[in-house]
C-alpha positions, 0 to 999 in steps of 0.5 A: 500500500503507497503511504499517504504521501503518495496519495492525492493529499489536499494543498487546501482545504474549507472546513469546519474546525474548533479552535482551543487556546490556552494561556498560563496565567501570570506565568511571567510573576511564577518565572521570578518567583521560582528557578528558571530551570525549574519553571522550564521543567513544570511549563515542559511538563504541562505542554505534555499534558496538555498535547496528551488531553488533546490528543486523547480527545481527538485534537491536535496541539498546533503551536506551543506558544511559550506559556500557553498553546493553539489546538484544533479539533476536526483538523487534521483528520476530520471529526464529527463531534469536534466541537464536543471533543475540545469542550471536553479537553479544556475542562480536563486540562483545567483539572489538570493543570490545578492538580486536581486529576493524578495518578499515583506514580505522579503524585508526589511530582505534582505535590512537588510543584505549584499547580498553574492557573489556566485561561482557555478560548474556544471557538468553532468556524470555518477555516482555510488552510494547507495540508502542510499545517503551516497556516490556517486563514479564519475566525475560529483561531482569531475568538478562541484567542481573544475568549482566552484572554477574556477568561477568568483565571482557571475558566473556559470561555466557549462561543456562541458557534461551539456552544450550539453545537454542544447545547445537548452535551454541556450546561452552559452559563451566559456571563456577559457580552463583550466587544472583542478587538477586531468583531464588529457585534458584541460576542457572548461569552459562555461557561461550560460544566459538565452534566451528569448524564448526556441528553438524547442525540438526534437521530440520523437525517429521516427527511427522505420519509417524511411526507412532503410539505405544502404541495397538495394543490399539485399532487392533486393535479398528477393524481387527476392526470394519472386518472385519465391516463388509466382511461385512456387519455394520458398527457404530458405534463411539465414540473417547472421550478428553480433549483431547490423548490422540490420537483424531484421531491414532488415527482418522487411522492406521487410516484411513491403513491402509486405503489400499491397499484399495477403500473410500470414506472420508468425514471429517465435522468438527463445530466449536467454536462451530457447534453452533447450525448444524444438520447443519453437518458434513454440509452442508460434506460436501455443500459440498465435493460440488457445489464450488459453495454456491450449488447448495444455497443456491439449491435448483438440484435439477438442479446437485444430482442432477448432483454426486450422481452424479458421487460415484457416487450414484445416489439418487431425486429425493427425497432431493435435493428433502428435502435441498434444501429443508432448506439452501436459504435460505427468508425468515426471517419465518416463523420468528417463527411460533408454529405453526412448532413444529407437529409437521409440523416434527419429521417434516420434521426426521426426513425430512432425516435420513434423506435425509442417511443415505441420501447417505452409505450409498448406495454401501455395498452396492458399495463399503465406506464409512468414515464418520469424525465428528470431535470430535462434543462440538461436534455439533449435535443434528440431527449427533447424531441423524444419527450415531444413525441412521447407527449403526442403519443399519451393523449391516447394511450394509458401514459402519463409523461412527467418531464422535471425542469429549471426552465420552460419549453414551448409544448403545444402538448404539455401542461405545466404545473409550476412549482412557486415557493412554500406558503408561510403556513407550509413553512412552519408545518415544515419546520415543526416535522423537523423540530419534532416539537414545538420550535422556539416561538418565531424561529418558523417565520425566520426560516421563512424570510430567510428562505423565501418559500425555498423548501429545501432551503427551509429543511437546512435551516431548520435542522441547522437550528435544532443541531444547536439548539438555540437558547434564546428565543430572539431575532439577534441570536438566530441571525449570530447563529448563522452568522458564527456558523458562516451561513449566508445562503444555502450552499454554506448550509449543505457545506455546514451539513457535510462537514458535520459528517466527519472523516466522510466529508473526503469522500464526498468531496472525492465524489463531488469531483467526479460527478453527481452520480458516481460508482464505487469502484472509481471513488475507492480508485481516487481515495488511492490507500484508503480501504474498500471497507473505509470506503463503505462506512463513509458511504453509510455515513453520507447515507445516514446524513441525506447527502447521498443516496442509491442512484435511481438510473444505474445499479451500484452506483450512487448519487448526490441527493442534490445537485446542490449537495454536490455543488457545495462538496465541489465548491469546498475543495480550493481550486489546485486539490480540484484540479488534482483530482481531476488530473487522477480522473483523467489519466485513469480515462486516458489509459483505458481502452474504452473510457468507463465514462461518456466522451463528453464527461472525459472531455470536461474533467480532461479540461478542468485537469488542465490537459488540454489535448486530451480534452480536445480528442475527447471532445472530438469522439463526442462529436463524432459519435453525435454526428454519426447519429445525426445529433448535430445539435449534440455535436455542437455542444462538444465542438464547443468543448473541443474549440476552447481546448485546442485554444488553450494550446500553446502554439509549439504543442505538437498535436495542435495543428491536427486537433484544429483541423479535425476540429474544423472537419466536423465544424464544417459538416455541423454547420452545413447541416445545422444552417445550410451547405451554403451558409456563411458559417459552414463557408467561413469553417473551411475557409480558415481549415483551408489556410491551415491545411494547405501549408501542411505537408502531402501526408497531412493534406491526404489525411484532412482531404474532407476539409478540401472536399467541403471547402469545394463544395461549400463554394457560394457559386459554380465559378467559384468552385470550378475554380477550388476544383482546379485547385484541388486537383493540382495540390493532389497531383503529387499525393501518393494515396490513389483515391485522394487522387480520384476523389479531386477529379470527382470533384472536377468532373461534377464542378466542370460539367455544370459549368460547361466544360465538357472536355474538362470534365471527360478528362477528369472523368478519364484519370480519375476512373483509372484510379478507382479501385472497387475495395476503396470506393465501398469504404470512401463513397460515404465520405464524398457524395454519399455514393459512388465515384464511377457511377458519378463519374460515368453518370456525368460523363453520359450527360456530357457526351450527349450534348457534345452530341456523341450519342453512342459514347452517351448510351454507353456511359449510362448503360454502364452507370446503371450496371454498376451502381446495382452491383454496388447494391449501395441505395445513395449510388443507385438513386444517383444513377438513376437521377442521371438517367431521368435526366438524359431521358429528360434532355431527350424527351423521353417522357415515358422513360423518364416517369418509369425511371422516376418511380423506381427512384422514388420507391428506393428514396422513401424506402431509405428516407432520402428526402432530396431524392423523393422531391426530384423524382416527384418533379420529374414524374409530375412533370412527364405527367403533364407533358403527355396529358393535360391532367392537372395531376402531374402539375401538382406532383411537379409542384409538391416536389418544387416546393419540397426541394426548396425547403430542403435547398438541395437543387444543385441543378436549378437551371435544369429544373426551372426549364421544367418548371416553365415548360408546366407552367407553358402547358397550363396556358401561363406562358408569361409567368414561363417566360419569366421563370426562365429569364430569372433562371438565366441570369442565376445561370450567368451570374453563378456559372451554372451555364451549361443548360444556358443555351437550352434556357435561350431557346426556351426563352424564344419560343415563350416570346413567339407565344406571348407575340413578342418581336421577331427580333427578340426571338432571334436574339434568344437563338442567337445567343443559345447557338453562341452559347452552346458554340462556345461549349462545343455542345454540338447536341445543344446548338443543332437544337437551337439552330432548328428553331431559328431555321424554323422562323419564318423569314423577316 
């Protein structure tokens, strides 16, 4: 066992200690009335007996200071009954030091010499100081000496502070109030005497089974709302209320009033620093279902749907296999994909709420289910989305949902019931369940104004004054209560009440550190040489107090009653021990293979530790982990995280660079799914990742290609991405990774086909699919695009080589494109494949194909939820509709996916898609709305580079003005410019089509 030295000893402490001062009196007159040695010899002797009495009674002699001496109880090792101890010790060493108690062996001795006179202070109150011992900050030491040179020769004077805490214990006489140098108010000084017998100690803290106070009016309204949810009509409803006003409290009693009754009661905690952990309330639940995590972690559905039915849930296997596929752990790689943020991720997101509703209502229709979420301000977006569902869910099913929170939410659903401060009667009902008497007449309204109606704030003060037992009955003495016990507010409260427990108050300030909930095994590892066994008492003992209690959402563990509770251990610990224990905590959690604690929880003690790296990469799994679920939200949360560690890395630190730009990789796939690919934020992330990385050499620019891949496609216009395309593929040029390679010709085919240059683009095309390699392009088309580069590539390249009017080489491309994206039986390449083909189908007027092509399209978007490729085949079905019947039918397809498509902003084919648009609106007689539909389409495809349906828009234009009668002249000037166009493209296909139509004008 490593001594404790080697352990994590404190620099600092607050805590609550008695001081014990004593003086010899008139010791400077027996100095000349005696011999110096001898008096050196009985002043020698008297410290030894004075350190052994101390000792004796669990204190500890500080200083000798000549003639007199400092003690403390309660330090160095911590004690209950401190303030007792030194009471007892200072009577004992006044007996003592008078002769009055000898044995036999030093009777004579003691006869030899001249019994001293003594003069003691004591006093307790709350002290800062060192572990070394070599200093101690506070008042306690300061009135002990000051009450010891008020002391008659041969007494005690004990404060007010000790005296509350030992009223049960000793007799006290009030003698008088004095002004001491250096206190503002009168002090009283108090004698102590021993009783004869000890009056009854309180018993341990009961307030967990005493009936809760004041709240009937809300009870009420759970037990109607219980009510309704047993027939059928069940509700959501939102407990509101700040810290401390008893909505757990509230909860806890009415779901304690449902016992006797058959129900299923399901308590889902959300947690203080998880919100960046998507359904993380949900997934415990789950936890605690299987009792095994890696059954989730690893995707066992049989080891799932086996736990399921045991809970009594009989579900269909797809619940299971949704759920799964959302907890299960997945390489965080594709994370740092743009096209993570597709739509397909959003409906994925939709799905797993449903899935986990349904696991928490299945058994509703037989068994009546309470669902409790608790403390839902630290809820994570997708734990908000569930409680909604949930809610909308009850209304008929035989649920009551109950969500606990600080702050409002906006619920169509939800009734709120907000929890207001106890009344004055309610108060005092309160306080006289606590005082199991009658309390000092007054003392309840005190309580009162202090606590505000707070019903946890009124428990504390209350057991706080019976602890003391105030011998008064008046405003100025309660008021010097707290004032000598240093209670100004709730926290010094809970403070107060920890230290009263001891040697257990390390534990509790061990376990505040790691959390408000906390396993054993991780509190025995930090109380590093301290025994399990020591552990357990200490645990009994926070028990006994109500500090802690067993955990409500993990087996084996525990929790701080209150978060308050915790917050009062954490903040009594000075900052360098916090941030010890932190570093203990961390290095345990960097060391294991798999941390024992969530990502985001890592992260923060890895930064409250000060290892800032280490909280980066933790902060980055986090993220990665939420993104992979679609919780963007989520992500963002840790990003945050992340983005302030890596700031508070030197600029020398080796690891920074590569911290920042995966930072930047995922803030660029947050951003564009949060705000939009083409956002300002999405755009300014990989603006500065770009700066970054293209001073960075070959391998590291390979390793970050996403960020060139968003920093692409995140480009405002066409011609400004056509031009990072040529960028892009001539910083890869000289990689020696081959699909880095082929993927900057990806984007150089997309960009310059949209641009018109199709020879560009079937050279890029050219070199990129001699690159392609089938193994690599299963692992990487989910990274770029969402599907795979030889379809693109051969998708593109049919579309080119049609309006370079190379039909053959057309026809064969997409043959191909097709053939090859159903062998890769991968939804996003088929759907992509498909698209191309409606297009070219398109291009041609095939309409009949173009509707076949777009049903199959559809069939396989809906089935995977790709929400874009629903609206485009809806558009281009609806539109082949119109063009071969005059049914109103195809113009409301073709405007339901319009109109889809623009709320998602996912057309990165505008111009194609408002030549159809107008080519509707032309069949249902409105050419002039056409005709303007195409000239906006026109001067978008001018101004942003999208030009190579630009010719075809012109010709359009031309026919619209020959329909609304306008000049010849402006019709020619239409072709002209489309043949110009087309000409300057080297778009054979497209000019013929436009010199047709001017051939086709009547002669001027």
């Amino acid at each position: 066992m490593k001594t404790l030295d080697a352990r994590i000893r404190f620099k600092g402490e607050r805590r609550q200690v008695t001081a014990l001062f004593y003086d010899i009196v008139g010791s400077t007159e027996l100095l000349l009335r005696s011999e110096p040695e001898k008096f050196f010899r009985s002043v020698s002797a008297l410290h030894q007996s004075a350190e052994a009495i101390i000792r004796k009674h669990g204190g500890f002699l500080h200083q000798r200071l000549g003639d007199g001496g400092c003690c403390f109880f309660g330090y160095p090792e911590q004690s209950e009954d401190a303030a007792e101890s030194a009471v007892r010790a200072s009577l004992e060493l006044l007996r003592v030091a008078a002769g009055a108690e000898t044995t036999t062996k030093t009777q004579a001795k003691a006869k030899a010499r001249r019994p001293f006179r003594l003069r003691i202070g004591v006093a307790t109150g709350l002290v800062v100081f060192s572990t070394q011992g070599d200093e101690i900050v506070g008042t306690a030491p300061v009135l002990a000496a000051r009450l010891q040179a008020e002391a008659d020769p041969n007494s005690v004077l004990v404060a007010d502070s000790t005296v509350q805490l030992t009223r049960q214990k000793f007799d006290y006489s009030l003698l008088r109030e004095a002004k001491l140098k250096g206190f503002e108010h009168p002090i009283a000084l108090w004698r102590p005497q021993e009783r004869d017998h000890s009056a009854p100690e309180s018993s341990p803290s009961q307030r967990q089974d005493r009936p809760i106070r004041g709240r009937e009016t809300e009870l009420a309204a759970l037990s109607s709302a219980w009510n309704s949810a047993l027939g059928g009509k069940g509700s959501l409803i939102a407990v509101v209320g700040e810290a401390g006003i008893g909505k757990s409290r509230l909860v806890g009693e009415f779901a304690d009033s449902l016992r006797q009754s058959t129900h299923e009661t399901v308590v889902l905690q959300c947690g203080r620093r998880l919100e960046s952990q998507p359904l993380h309330p949900f997934v415990s639940f789950l936890e605690r279902l299987v009792t095994e995590p890696s059954v989730l972690k690893d995707g066992d559905n049989d080891a799932f749907m086996r736990a399921l039915q045991a809970s009594g849930r009989q579900l269909d296997a797809s619940v299971a296999d949704t759920i799964l596929a959302f907890t299960a752990d997945r390489s965080p790689a594709t994370s740092r994909n743009i096209r993570v943020s597709d739509l397909s991720g959003r409906a994925f997101r939709r799905k797993v709420i449903e899935a986990a509703a349904d696991i928490l209502t299945c058994k509703a229709a037989d068994l009546p289910t309470l669902l409790i979420f608790e403390d839902v301000h630290w809820a994570d977006d997708m734990t908000l989305e569930l409680i909604d569902r949930l809610g909308s869910l009850a209304a008929g099913l035989p649920i009551l949902v109950i969500q606990t929170s600080r702050i409002r939410r906006s619920l169509a659903v939800a009734r709120e019931i907000e929890l207001p401060g106890l009344t004055a009667t309610a108060v005092r009902d309160l306080v006289a369940s606590i005082w199991r008497e009658h309390p000092p007449p007054g003392l309840s309204d005190f309580i009162l104004d202090q606590c505000d109606g707070m019903p946890l704030y009124a428990e504390e003060l209350a057991s706080f004054f019976r602890g003391r037992q105030p011998l008064g009955k008046t405003l100025s003495e309660w008021k010097g209560l707290l004032r000598e016990g240093g209670v100004t507010s709730l926290n010094d409260l809970l403070s107060a009440r920890l230290a009263a427990t001891g040697s257990a108050r390390r534990a509790a300030q061990f376990a505040s550190v790691i959390g408000r909930e906390f396993s054993i095994s991780l509190l025995t590892y930090l109380l590093e040489g301290v025994s399990r066994r020591s552990v357990d008492v200490d645990i009994e003992q926070l028990l006994r107090q109500g500090i802690i209690e067993h955990s409500t959402t993990s087996h084996g563990s525990y929790q701080f009653r209150h978060v308050l509770a915790q917050e009062a251990a954490y903040s009594s610990l000075l900052k360098s021990d916090r941030r010890r224990i932190h570093r203990r905590i961390a290095d345990l959690l960097i060391g294991e293979g798999k941390p024992s604690l969530p990502a985001a929880i890592a992260a923060w003690q890895c930064a409250e530790a000060g290892l800032h790296d280490a909280a980066a990469r933790f902060a980055l799994a986090a993220a990665e982990a939420s993104v992979l679920r679609s919780a963007m939200q989520e992500a963002n949360v840790s990003l945050e995280l992340c983005a302030e560690a890596v700031d508070s890395l030197s600029r020398r630190h080796p690891d920074r660079t590569e911290l920042a730009l995966s930072l930047f990789e995922l803030q660029g796939v947050v951003a564009s799914a949060l705000e939009g690919e083409g956002s300002e934020s999405a755009r300014r992330v990989y603006a500065r990742a770009m700066q970054l990385l293209r001073k960075q050499p070959s391998a590291v620019r390979v390793k970050h290609f996403p960020v060139y891949w968003g920093w692409w496609f995140t480009a405002p216009n066409i011609l400004t991405q056509q031009s990072r395309a040529r960028i892009l593929i001539g910083d890869m040029q000289a990689v020696e990774d081959r699909e880095t390679r082929l993927q900057s010709y990806h984007c150089g085919w997309a960009t310059s086909f949209h641009a018109g240059e199709h020879g560009f683009c079937l050279d890029c095309v050219a070199k990129g699919l001699a690159l392609y390699d089938p193994e690599s392009a299963v692992r990487n088309r989910a990274f770029f695009g969402g599907h795979d580069a030889k379809v693109c590539g051969l998708g593109e390249s049919a579309l080119s080589y049609l309006l370079l009017d190379e039909a053959e080489a057309s026809e064969h491309a997409i043959g191909q494109c097709l053939e090859w994206a159903s062998a890769t039986d991968h939804a996003g390449s088929m759907v992509h494949a498909l698209y191309y083909a409606m297009v070219l189908a398109r291009c041609q007027g095939r309409y009949d194909d173009v509707h076949a092509l777009g049903e199959q399209m559809l069939s396989l978007a809906e089935r995977h939820g790709l929400a874009a490729s629903q609206a485009r085949a809806n558009m281009y079905c609806g539109w082949a509709e119109l063009m071969t019947s005059s049914a109103a039918g195809g113009e409301e397809r073709f405007a339901g996916g319009l109109a889809l498509q623009q709320q998602l902003g996912t057309d990165d084919n505008f111009s194609m898609h408002s030549d159809m648009h107008a080519q509707v609106l032309r069949q249902r007689g409105r050419s002039a709305e056409a005709l303007a539909t195409v000239q906006n389409a026109i001067n978008v495809g001018r101004s942003s580079g999208q030009s190579f349906w630009l010719a075809e828009l012109y010709r359009l234009s031309a026919q619209l003005r020959g329909d609304l009668n306008e000049p010849p002249s402006s019709i020619r000037r239409d072709l002209a410019r489309a043949i110009q166009i087309a000409d300057g493209q080297k778009a054979a296909w497209l000019a013929e089509r436009a010199k047709q139509s001017l051939d086709g004008l009547p002669r001027p």
